[in-house]
N, C-alpha and C positions, 0 to 999 in steps of 0.2 A: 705677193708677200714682200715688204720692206726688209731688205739685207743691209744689217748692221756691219758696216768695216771696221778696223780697229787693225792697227799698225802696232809691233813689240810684243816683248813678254813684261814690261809693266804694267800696272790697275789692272791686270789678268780678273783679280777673283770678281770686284767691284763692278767688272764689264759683265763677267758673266751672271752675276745677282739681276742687274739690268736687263740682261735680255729674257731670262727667265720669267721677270715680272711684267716687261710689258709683252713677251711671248714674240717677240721680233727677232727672225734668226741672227747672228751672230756672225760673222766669220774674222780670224784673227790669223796674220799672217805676219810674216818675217820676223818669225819666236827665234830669237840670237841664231842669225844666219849666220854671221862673220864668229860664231866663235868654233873653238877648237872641238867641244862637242854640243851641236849643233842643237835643235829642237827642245821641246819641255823636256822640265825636268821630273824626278819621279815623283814630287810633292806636287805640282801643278796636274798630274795624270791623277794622281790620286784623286784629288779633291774635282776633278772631272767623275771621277768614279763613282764618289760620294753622293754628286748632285746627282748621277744618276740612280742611284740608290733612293734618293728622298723626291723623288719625281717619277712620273709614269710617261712614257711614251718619248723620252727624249732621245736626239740621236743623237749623238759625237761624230763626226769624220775627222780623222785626223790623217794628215797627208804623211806619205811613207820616211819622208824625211824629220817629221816633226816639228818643221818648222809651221807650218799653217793647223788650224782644224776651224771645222763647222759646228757650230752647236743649233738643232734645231728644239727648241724647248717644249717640251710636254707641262701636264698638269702636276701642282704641287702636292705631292701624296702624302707625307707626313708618318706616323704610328712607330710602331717600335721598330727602332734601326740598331745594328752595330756597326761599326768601323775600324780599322786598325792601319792608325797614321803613320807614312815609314818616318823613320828617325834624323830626317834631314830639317824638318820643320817641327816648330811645337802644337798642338793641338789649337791655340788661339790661330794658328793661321788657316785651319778649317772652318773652326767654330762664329770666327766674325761673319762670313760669308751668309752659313746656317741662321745664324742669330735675326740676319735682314729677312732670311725667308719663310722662318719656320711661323711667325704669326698668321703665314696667305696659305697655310696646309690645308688638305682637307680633311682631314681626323690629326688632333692634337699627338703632334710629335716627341718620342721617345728615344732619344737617342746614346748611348754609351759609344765614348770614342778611347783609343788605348795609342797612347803612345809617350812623349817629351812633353812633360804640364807647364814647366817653366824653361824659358832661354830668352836670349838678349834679342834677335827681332820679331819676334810677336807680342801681342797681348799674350800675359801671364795666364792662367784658371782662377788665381787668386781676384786678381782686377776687373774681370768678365762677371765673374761671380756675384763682387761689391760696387761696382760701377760702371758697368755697362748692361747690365740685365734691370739697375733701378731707373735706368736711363730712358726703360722704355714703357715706366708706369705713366707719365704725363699724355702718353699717346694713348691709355689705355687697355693695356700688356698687363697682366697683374697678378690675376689669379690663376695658381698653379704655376706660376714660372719660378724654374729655379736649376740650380745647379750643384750638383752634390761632388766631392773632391773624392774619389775613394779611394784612389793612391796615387802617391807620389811620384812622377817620374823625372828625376834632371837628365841632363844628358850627359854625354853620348850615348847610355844605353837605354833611358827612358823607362818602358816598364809602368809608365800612370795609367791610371783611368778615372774617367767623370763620365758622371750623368747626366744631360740633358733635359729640361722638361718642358715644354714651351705650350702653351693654348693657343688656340685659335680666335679671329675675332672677323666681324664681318671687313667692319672698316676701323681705321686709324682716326683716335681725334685730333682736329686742330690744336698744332703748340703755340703756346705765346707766354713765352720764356724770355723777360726783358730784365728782370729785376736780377742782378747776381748778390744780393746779398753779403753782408761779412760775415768772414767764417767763426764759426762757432766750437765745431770741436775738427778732433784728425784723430783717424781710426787707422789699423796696420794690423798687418798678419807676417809675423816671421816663420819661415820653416827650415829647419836643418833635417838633412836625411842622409844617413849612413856617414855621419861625420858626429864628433862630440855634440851631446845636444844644448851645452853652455853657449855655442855658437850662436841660437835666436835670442837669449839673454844680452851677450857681448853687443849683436847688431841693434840691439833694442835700445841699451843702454846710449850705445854712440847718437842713434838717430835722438835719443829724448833730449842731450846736451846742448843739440841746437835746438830743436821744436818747443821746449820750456819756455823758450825767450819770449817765444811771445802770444802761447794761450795752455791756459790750466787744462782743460776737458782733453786728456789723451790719452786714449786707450790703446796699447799694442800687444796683442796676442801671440802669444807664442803656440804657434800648431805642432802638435808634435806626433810623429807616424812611428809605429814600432813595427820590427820583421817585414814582412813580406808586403804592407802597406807602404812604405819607403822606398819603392822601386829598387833599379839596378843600377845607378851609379850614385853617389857622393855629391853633394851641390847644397847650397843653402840662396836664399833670398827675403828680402824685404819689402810688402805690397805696403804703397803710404795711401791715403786719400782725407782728404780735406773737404770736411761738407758744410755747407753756407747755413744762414739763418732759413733761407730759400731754397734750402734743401740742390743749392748748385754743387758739383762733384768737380776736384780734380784732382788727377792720380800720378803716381810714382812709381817706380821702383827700381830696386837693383838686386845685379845676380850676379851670385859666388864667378870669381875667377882665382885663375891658379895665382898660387902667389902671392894674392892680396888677403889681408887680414879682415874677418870680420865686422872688424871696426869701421872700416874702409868703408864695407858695404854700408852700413849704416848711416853714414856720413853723407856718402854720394845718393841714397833716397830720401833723404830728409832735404838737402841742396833742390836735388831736381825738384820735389814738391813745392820747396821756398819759388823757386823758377815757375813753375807751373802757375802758383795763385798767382804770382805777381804779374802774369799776363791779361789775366781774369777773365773775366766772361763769365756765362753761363754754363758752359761744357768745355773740357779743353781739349787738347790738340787732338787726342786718341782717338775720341768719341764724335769730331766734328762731321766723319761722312754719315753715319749711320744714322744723325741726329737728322740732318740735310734729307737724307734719303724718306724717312718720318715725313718728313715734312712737305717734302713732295708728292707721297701717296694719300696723306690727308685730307680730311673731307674738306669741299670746294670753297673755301675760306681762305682768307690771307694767315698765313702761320709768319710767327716773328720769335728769333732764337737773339739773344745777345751774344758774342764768341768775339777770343783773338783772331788776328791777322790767320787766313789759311793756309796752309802746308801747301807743300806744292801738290801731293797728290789728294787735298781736297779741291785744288783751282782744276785739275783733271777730270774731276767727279764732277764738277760742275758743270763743264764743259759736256762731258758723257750724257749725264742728266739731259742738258739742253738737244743734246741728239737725237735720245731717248725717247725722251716723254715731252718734249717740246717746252718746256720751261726754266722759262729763268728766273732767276735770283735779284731781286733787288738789295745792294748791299751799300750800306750809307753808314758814315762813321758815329758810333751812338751819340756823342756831345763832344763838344768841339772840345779840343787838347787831348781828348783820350786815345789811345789807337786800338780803342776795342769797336767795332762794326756790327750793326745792325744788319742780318739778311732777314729778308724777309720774299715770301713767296704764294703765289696762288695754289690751295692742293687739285691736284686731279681729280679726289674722289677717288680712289682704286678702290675698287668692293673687290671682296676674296669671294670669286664665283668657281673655287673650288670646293668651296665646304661645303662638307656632305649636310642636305639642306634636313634637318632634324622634324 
C-alpha cells in the first residue's frame, strides 16, 4: 500500500480530502513539535472526527504526543450526519473539506453542523452558500445541493447552525472555464445579530458609495434573525460577490470587530471585492483549490480554468495533487501583458465506486 508523508500542521485538511479520495494512507508528522503546546489542535481532532463520521471503516492513529497520526481511509458513506464544531474555528473550516467529498458519497449526504458561521479565517456560511456551492454546477453538482442558514452564530460563543445537502454523482464533468467575462451585476448579504439591526442598513449603505461608481444592478440584502435564531454573541458582517456576464464569481467580505464602526465594515468589503475582480480570472483566490481539485478528478479530458496568480497554499495543492494522483498542471500565462494564467490539466477519470449502485 503507497504511504502518503506529509511534514507540519499546514494544508492539514486539503491533505486529508486527498488521501481519502485516492484511498492512499496518509501519515503527517511533526504537527508544531517546537511549540509550547505541542500536537493538534482541538478543531484539527475535530474535523478528523468528522471525517470519520462521514466515512466507514477509516482509521485515525494519532501518536500519544499529538504530534504525528495515520489516517487509513475507508469508503465515503454520506446520509444524515450531525456535528458539533468547537468554537475555536468557524464552521467554513469543516465544511470546505466536506464540500470536496460529499459529491464521491455513497447515499447523498445530509449533514447539520452547530457551531461559529462567521469569523475572519475561514469561509463565511454566507459565501459557501453563494459561491462556492454554484462553483460546483459547471462540474455537474446541481441538483439538490444546497445550504440552508438556520442560525446565526458570531463568535466567541457561536451558537449557529446550517444545513447541508449535497447529491451524489457518478463522475465529475470536464471544466473549460476560459472566458471571465465583465461583470454584470454584485450581489451581498448583510447580517447584524444581537446588536442594532440599523447596523446591515449602515454597512450596506457605506459598501453602495463605492460600488455605485461603477455598475447599476446591485442588490444587498439585509438578512435579518430574531431571538433565539441570532445565536449567542453580538457580531455583524457583510458577504459581497460579483458575478460575470459568464456567470464567473468573485467574493468578499468583512467582519464586525470591536471598535470599528459599521461603516468601516462596509467600506473594507466593497475595497476587498474592487481588489478581488481587478485580479480577475475565472474563480478567485477562495475557490482556486477546490476548482483545481474538480478538475483533477474529472473525466479523462484536458479541463482549462482561467484564474489569478496562486496563493501559496494553492502552489502546495498543487504540489500534493502531483504526489497524489500523479498529475500535473500545465500553467501558461492566458495573453501576453496579463498576469492572469491559464492551468490546464488531464482528468483522471475518478468514478465514485462508492455509490450505492441503484
Amino acid at each position: 500500500m503507497s504511504l502518503l508523508h506529509f511534514s507540519g500542521h499546514q494544508h492539514f485538511r486539503h491533505r486529508l480530502v486527498l488521501s481519502i479520495l485516492s484511498g492512499k494512507h496518509v501519515k503527517i508528522d511533526k504537527i508544531r513539535p517546537e511549540d509550547k503546546n505541542p500536537g493538534l489542535r482541538d478543531f484539527e481532532i475535530s474535523l478528523l472526527r468528522l471525517l470519520e463520521k462521514i466515512t466507514n471503516g477509516t482509521l485515525i492513529e494519532i501518536s500519544v504526543t499529538g504530534t504525528a497520526i495515520l489516517l487509513k481511509p475507508g469508503v465515503i458513506l454520506g446520509g444524515p450526519l450531525t456535528h458539533d464544531c468547537p468554537l475555536s474555528r468557524a464552521i467554513g473550516y469543516y465544511l470546505e473539506p466536506i464540500i470536496m467529498l460529499a459529491p464521491f458519497c455513497k447515499t447523498p449526504l445530509q449533514l447539520t453542523l452547530q457551531g461559529i458561521t462567521t469569523d475572519e479565517n475561514d469561509l463565511s456560511v454566507d459565501l459557501l452558500r453563494t459561491v462556492t456551492l454554484p462553483h460546483l454546477q459547471p462540474f455537474g453538482i446541481s441538483d439538490g445541493l444546497e445550504l440552508r442558514i438556520k442560525k446565526r452564530g458570531a463568535p466567541p460563543a457561536g451558537g449557529g447552525e446550517i444545513q447541508f445537502h449535497c447529491p451524489i454523482v457518478k463522475q465529475v464533468k470536464t471544466l473549460n472555464f476560459v472566458e471571465p467575462g465583465k461583470i454584470k451585476r454584485i450581489r451581498g448579504v448583510a447580517h447584524a445579530v444581537r446588536v442594532n439591526p440599523q447596523f446591515s442598513n449602515r454597512m450596506i449603505e457605506s459598501s453602495r458609495s463605492i460600488l455605485n461608481r461603477y455598475i447599476p444592478d446591485i442588490y444587498l440584502y439585509s438578512d435579518v434573525y430574531k431571538g433565539d435564531e441570532s445565536g449567542k454573541s453580538p457580531g455583524y458582517a457583510l458577504s459581497l460577490l460579483a458575478e460575470s456576464t459568464t456567470s464567473a464569481m468573485h467574493c468578499a467580505e468583512a467582519i464586525s470587530k470591536p471598535g470599528v464602526v459599521p461603516e468601516d465594515i462596509g467600506l473594507e468589503a466593497a475595497r476587498a471585492l474592487m481588489a478581488e475582480v481587478n485580479l480577475g480570472g475565472c474563480v478567485d483566490r477562495k475557490h482556486q483549490i477546490i476548482i483545481l481539485l474538480m478538475m483533477v478528478l474529472g473525466s479523462e479530458d484536458v479541463g482549462r480554468c482561467r484564474m489569478s496568480e496562486p496563493t501559496p497554499r494553492t502552489i502546495q495543492f498543487l504540489r500534493d495533487v502531483k504526489q497524489v494522483f500523479g498529475t500535473s498542471f500545465k500553467i501558461v500565462p492566458a495573453e501576453a501583458g496579463s498576469n492572469q494564467l491559464l492551468y490546464s490539466c488531464y482528468g483522471t477519470g475518478y468514478i465514485n465506486a462508492n455509490r450505492a449502485l441503484a
